[in-house]
Jmol script that loads the backbone (N, CA, C; Angstrom):
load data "model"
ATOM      1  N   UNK A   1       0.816  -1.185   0.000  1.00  0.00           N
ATOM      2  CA  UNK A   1       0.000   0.000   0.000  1.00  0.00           C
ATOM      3  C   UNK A   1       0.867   1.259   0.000  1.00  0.00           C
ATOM      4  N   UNK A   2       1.820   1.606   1.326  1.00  0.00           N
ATOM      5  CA  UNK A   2       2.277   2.525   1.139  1.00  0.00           C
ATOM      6  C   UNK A   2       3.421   2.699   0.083  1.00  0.00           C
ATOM      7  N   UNK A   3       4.139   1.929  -0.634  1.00  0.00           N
ATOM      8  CA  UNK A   3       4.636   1.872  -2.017  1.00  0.00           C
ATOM      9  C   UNK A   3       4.320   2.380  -3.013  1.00  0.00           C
ATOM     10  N   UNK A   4       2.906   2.270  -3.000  1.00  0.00           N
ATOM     11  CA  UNK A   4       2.032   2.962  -4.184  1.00  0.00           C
ATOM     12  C   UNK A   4       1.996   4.906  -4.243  1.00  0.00           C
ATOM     13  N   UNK A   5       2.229   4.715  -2.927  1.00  0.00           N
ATOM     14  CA  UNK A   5       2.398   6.455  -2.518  1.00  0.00           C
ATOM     15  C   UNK A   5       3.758   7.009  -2.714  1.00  0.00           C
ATOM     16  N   UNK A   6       4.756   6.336  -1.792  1.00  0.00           N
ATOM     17  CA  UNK A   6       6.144   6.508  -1.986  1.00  0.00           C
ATOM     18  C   UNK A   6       6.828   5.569  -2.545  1.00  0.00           C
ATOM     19  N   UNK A   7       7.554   6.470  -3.857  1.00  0.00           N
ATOM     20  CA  UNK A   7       7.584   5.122  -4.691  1.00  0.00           C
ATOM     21  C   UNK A   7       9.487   5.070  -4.400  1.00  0.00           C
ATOM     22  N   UNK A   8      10.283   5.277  -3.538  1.00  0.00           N
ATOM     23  CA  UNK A   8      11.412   5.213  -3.021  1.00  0.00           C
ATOM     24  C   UNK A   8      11.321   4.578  -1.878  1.00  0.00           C
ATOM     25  N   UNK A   9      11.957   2.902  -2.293  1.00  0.00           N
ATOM     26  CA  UNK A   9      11.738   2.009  -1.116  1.00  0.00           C
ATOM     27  C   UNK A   9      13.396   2.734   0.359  1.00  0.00           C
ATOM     28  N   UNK A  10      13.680   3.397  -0.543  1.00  0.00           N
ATOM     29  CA  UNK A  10      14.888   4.156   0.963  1.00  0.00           C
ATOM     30  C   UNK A  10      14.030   4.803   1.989  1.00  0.00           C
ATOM     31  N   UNK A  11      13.278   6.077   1.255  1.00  0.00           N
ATOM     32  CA  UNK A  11      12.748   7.273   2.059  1.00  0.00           C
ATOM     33  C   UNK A  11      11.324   5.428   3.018  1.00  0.00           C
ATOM     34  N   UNK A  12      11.169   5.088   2.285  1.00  0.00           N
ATOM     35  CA  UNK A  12      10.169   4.276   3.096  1.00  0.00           C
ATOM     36  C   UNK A  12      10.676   3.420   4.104  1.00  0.00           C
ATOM     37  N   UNK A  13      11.900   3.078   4.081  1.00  0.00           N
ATOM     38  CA  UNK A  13      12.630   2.402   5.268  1.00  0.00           C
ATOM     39  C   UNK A  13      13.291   3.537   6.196  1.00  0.00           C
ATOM     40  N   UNK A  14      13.540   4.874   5.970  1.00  0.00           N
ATOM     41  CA  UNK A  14      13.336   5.955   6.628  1.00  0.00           C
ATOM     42  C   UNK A  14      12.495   6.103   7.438  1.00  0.00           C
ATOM     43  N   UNK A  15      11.458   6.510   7.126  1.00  0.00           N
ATOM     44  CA  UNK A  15      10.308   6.907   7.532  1.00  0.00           C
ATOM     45  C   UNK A  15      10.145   5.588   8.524  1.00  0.00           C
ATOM     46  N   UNK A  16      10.016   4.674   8.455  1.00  0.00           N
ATOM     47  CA  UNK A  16      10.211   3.693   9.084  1.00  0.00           C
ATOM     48  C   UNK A  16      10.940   3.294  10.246  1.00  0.00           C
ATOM     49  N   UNK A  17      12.135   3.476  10.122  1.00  0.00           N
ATOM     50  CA  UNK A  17      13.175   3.519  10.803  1.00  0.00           C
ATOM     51  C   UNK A  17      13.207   4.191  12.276  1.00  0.00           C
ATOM     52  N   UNK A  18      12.513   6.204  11.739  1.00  0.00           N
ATOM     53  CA  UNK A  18      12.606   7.319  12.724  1.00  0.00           C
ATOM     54  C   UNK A  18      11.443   7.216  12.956  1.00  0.00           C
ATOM     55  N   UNK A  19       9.973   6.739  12.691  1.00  0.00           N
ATOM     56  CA  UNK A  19       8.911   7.259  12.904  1.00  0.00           C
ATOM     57  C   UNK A  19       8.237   5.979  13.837  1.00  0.00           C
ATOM     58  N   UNK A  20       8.720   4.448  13.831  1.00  0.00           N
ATOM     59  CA  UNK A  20       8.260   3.898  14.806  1.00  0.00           C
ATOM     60  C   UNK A  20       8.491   4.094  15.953  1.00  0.00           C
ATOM     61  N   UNK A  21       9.782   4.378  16.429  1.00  0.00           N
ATOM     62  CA  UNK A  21       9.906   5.101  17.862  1.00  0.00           C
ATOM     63  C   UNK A  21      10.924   6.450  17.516  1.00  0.00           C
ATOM     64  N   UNK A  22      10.401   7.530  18.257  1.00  0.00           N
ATOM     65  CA  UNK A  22      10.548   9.117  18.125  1.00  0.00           C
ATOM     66  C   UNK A  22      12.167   8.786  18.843  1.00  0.00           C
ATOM     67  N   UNK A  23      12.903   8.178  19.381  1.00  0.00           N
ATOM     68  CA  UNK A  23      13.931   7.279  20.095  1.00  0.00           C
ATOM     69  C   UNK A  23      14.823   6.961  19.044  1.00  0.00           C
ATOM     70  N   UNK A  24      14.377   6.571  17.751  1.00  0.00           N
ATOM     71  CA  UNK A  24      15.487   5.791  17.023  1.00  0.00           C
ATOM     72  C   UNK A  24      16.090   6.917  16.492  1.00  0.00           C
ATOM     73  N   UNK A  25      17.562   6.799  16.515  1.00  0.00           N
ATOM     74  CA  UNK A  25      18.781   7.988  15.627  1.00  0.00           C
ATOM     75  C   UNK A  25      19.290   7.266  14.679  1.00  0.00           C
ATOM     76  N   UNK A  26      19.737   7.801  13.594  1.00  0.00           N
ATOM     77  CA  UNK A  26      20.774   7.233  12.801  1.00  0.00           C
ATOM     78  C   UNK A  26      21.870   8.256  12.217  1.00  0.00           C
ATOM     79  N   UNK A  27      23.052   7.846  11.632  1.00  0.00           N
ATOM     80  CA  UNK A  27      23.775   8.387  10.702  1.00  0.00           C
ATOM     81  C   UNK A  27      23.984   7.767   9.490  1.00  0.00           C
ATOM     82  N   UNK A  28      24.509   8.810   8.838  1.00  0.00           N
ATOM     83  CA  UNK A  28      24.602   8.423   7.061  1.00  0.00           C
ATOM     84  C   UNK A  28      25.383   6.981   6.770  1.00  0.00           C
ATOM     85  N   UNK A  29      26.164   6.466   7.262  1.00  0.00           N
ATOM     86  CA  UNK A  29      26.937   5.362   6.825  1.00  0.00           C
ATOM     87  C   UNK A  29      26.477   4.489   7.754  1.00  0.00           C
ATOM     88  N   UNK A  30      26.309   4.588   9.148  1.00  0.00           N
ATOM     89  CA  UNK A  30      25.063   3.648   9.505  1.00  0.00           C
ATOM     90  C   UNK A  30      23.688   2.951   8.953  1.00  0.00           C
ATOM     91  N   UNK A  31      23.157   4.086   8.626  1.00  0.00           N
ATOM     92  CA  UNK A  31      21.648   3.662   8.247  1.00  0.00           C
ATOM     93  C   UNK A  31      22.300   3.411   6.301  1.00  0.00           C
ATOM     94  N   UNK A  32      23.251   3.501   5.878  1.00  0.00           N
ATOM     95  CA  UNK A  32      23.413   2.546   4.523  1.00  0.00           C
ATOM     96  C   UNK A  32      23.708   1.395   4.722  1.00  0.00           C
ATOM     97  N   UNK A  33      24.368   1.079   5.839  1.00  0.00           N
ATOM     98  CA  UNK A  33      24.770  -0.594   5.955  1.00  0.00           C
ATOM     99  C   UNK A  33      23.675  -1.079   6.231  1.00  0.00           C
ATOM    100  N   UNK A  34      23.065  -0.822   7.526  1.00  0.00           N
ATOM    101  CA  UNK A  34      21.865  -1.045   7.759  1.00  0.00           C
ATOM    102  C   UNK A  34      20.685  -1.300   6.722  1.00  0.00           C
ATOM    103  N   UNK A  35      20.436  -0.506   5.914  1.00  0.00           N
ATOM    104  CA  UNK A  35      19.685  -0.560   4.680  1.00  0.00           C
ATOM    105  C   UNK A  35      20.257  -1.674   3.662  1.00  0.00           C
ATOM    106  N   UNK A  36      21.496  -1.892   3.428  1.00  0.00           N
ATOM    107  CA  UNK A  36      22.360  -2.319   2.391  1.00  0.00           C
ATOM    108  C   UNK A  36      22.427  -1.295   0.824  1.00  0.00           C
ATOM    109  N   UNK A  37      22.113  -0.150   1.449  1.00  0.00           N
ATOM    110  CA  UNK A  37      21.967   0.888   0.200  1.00  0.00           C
ATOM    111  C   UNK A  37      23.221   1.657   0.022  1.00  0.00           C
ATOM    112  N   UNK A  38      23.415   2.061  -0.894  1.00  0.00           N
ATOM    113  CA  UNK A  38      24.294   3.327  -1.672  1.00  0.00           C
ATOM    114  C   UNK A  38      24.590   4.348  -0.217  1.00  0.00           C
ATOM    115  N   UNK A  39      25.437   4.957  -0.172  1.00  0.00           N
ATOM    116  CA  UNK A  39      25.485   6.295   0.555  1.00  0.00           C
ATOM    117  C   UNK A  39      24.765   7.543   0.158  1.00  0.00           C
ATOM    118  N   UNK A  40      24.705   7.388  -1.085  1.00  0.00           N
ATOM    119  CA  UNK A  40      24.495   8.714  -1.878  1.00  0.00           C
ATOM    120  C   UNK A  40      22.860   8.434  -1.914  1.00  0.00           C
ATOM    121  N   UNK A  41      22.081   7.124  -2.104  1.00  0.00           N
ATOM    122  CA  UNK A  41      21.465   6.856  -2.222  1.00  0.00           C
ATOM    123  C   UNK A  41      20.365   7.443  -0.513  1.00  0.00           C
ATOM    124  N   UNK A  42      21.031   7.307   0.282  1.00  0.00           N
ATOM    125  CA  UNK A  42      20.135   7.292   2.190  1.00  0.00           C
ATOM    126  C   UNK A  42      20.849   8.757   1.805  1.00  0.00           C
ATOM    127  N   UNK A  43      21.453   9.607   1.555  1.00  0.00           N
ATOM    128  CA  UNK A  43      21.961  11.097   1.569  1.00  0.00           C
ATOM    129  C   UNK A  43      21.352  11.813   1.174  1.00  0.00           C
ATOM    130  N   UNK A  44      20.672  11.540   0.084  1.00  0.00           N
ATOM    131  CA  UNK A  44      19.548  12.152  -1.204  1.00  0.00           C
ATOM    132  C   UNK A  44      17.834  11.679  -0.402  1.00  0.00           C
ATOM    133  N   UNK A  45      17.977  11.294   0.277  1.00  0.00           N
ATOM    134  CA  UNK A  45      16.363  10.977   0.795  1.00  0.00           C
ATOM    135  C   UNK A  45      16.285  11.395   2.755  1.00  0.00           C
ATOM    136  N   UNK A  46      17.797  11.265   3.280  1.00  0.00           N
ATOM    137  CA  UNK A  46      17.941  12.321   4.608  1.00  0.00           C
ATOM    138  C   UNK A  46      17.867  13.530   4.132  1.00  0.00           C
ATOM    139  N   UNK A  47      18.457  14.209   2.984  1.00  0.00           N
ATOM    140  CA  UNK A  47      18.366  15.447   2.792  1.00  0.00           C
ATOM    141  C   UNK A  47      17.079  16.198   2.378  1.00  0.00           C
ATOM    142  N   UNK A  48      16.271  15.274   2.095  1.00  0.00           N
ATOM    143  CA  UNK A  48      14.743  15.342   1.394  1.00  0.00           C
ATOM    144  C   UNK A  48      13.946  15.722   2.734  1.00  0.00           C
ATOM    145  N   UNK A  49      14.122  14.399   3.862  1.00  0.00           N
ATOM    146  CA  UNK A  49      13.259  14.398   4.784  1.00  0.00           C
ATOM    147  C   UNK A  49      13.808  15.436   5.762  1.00  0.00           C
ATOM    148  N   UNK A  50      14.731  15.958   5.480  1.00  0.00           N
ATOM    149  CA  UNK A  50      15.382  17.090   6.570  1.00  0.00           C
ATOM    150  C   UNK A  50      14.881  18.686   6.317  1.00  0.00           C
ATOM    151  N   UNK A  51      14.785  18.533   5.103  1.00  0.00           N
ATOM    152  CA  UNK A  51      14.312  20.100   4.095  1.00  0.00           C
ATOM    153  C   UNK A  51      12.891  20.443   4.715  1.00  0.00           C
ATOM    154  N   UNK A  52      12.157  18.960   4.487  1.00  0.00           N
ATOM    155  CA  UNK A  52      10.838  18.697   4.398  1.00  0.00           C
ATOM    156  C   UNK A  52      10.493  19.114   5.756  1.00  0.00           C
ATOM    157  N   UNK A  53      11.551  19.234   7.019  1.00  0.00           N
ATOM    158  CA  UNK A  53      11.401  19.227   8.329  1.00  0.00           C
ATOM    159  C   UNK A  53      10.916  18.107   8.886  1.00  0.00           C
ATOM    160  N   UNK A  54      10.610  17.136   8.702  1.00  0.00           N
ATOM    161  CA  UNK A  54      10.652  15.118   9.164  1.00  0.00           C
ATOM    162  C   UNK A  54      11.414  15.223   9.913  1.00  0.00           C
ATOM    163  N   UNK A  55      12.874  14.944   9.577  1.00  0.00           N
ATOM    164  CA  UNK A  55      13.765  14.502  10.373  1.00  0.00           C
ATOM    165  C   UNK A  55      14.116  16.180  10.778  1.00  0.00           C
ATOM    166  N   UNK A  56      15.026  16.241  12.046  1.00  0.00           N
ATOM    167  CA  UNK A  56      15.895  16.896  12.806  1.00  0.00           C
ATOM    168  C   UNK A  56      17.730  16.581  12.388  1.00  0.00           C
ATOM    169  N   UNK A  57      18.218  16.954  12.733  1.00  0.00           N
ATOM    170  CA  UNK A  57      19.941  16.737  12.579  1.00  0.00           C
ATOM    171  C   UNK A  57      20.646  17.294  13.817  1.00  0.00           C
ATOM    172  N   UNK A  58      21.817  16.527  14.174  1.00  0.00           N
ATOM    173  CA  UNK A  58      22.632  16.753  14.921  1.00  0.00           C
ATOM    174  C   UNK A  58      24.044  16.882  14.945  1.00  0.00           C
ATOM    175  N   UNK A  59      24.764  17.561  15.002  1.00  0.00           N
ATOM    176  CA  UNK A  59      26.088  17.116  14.355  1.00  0.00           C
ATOM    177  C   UNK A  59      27.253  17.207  15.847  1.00  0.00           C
ATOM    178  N   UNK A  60      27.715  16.215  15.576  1.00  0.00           N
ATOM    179  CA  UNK A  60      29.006  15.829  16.455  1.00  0.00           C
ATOM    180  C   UNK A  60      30.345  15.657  16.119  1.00  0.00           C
ATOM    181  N   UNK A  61      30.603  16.535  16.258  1.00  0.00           N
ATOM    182  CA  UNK A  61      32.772  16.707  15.695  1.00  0.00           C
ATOM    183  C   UNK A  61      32.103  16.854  14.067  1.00  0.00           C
ATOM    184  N   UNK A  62      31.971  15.877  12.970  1.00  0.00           N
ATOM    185  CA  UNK A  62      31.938  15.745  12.028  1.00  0.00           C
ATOM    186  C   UNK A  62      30.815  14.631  10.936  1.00  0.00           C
ATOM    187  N   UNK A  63      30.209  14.104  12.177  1.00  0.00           N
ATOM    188  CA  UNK A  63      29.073  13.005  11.856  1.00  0.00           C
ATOM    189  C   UNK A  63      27.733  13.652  12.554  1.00  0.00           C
ATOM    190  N   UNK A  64      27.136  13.552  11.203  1.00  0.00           N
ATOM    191  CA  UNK A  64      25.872  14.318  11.832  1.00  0.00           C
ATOM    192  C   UNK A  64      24.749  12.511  11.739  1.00  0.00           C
ATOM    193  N   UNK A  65      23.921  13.317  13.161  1.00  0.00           N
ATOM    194  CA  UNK A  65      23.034  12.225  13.620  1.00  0.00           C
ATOM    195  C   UNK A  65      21.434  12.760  13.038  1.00  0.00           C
ATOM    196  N   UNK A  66      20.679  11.952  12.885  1.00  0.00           N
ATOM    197  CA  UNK A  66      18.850  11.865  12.367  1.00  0.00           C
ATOM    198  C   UNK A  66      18.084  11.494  13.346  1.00  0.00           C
ATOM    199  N   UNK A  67      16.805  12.063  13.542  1.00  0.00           N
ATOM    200  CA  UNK A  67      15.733  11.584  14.271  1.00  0.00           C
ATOM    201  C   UNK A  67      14.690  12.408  13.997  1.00  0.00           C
ATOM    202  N   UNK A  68      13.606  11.858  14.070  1.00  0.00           N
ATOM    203  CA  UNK A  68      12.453  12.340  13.673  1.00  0.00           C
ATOM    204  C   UNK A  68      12.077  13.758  14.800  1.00  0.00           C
ATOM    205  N   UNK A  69      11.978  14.513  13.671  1.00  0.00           N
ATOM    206  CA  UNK A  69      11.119  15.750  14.553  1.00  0.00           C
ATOM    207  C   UNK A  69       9.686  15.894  14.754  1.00  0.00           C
ATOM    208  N   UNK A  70       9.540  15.342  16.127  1.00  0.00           N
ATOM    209  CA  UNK A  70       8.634  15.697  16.759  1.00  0.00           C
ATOM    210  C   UNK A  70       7.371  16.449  16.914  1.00  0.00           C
ATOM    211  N   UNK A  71       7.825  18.099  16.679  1.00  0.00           N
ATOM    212  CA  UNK A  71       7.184  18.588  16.515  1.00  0.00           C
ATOM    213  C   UNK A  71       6.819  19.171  15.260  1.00  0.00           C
ATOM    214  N   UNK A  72       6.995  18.269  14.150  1.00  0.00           N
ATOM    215  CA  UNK A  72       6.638  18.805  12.959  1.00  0.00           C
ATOM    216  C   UNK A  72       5.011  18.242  13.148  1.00  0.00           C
ATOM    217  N   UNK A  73       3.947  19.433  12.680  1.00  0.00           N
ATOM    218  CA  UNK A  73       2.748  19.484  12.829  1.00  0.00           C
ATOM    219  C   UNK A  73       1.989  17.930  12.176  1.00  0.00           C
ATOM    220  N   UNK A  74       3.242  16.946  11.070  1.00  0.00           N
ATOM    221  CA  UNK A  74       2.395  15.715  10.399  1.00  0.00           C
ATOM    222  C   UNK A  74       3.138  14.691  11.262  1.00  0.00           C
ATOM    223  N   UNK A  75       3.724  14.598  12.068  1.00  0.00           N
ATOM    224  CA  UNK A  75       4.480  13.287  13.176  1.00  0.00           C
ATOM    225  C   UNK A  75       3.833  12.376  13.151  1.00  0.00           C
ATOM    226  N   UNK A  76       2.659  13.257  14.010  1.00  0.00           N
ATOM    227  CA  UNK A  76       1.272  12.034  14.479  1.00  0.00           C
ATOM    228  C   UNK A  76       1.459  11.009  13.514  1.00  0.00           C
ATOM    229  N   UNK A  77       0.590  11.939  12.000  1.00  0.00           N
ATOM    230  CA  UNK A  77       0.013  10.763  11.324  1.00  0.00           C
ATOM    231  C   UNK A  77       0.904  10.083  10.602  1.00  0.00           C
ATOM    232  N   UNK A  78       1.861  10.938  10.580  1.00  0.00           N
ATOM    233  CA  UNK A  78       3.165   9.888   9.356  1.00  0.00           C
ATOM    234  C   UNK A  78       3.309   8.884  10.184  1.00  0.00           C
ATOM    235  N   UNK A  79       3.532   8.748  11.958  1.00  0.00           N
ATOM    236  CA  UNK A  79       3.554   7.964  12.845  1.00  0.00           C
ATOM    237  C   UNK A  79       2.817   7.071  12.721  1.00  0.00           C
ATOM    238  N   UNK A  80       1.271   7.196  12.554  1.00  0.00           N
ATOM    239  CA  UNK A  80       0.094   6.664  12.336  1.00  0.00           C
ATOM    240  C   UNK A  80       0.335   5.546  11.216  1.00  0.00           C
ATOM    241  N   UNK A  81       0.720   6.164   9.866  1.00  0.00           N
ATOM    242  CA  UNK A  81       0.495   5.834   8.622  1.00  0.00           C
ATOM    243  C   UNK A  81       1.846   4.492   8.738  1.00  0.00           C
ATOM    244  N   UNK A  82       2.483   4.875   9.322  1.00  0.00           N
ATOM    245  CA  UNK A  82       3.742   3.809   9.617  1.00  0.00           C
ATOM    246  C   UNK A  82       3.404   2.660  10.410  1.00  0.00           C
ATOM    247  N   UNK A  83       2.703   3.424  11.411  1.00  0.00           N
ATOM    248  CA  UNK A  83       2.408   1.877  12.412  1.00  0.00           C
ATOM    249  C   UNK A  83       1.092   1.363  11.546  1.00  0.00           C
ATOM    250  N   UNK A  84       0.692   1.404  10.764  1.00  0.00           N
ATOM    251  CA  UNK A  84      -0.955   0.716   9.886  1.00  0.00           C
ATOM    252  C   UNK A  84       0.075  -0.165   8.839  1.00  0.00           C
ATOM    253  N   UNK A  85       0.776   0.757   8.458  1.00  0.00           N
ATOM    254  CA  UNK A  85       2.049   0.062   7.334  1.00  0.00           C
ATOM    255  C   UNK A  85       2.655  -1.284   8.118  1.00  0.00           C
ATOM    256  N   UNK A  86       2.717  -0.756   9.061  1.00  0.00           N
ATOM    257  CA  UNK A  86       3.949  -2.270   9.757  1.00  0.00           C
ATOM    258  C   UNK A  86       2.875  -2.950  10.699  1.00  0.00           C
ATOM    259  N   UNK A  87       1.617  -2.505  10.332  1.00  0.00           N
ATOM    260  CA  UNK A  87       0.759  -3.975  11.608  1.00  0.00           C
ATOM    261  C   UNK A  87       0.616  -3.503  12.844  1.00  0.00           C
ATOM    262  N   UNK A  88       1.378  -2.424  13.219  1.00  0.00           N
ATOM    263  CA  UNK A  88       1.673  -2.374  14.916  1.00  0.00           C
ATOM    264  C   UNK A  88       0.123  -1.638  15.592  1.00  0.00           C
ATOM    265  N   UNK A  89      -0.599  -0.970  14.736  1.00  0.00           N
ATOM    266  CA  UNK A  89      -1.726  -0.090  14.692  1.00  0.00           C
ATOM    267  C   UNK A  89      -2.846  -0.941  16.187  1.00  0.00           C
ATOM    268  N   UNK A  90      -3.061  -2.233  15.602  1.00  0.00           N
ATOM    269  CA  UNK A  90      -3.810  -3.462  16.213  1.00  0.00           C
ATOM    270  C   UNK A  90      -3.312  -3.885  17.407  1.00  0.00           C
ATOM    271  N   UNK A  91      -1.648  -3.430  17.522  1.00  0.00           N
ATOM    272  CA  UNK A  91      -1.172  -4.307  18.889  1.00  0.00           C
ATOM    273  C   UNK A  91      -1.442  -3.544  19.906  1.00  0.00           C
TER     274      UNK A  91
END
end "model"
wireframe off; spacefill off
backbone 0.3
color backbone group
């Protein structure tokens, strides 16, 4: 279902990733291994969801960290739309 909407299976393991718990962080060469994706590939879809205000950023010495922002006014439901996506909606 949600494929049909976002048709970038990265930004959807994103969204995924930061939006089941407001808790999960990542960085750029982390969340590519993790994924098994490109660098350039999770760089081009953090930079999307960061613009977009989704994610937040953090930067430390030289590695910047991700997590979902909170208070962006669509959290809830992207939250929502994620947990219906992954089943968790019912538990």
């Amino acid at each position: 279902m949600l494929e049909t909407l976002i048709t970038s299976k990265t930004r959807i393991r994103l969204l995924t990733k930061f939006f089941v718990n407001s808790n999960n962080v990542g960085y750029l060469r982390g969340l590519s291994k993790e994924f098994n994706e490109s660098t350039n590939a999770v760089r081009r879809e953090l930079n999307n969801l960061s613009k977009a205000g989704y994610l937040e950023t953090d930067s430390d010495q030289n590695k910047i960290t991700y997590r979902a922002n909170t208070s962006h006014p669509l959290y809830s439901t992207i939250k929502k739309i994620i947990h219906q996506y992954l089943g968790l909606e019912s538990i």
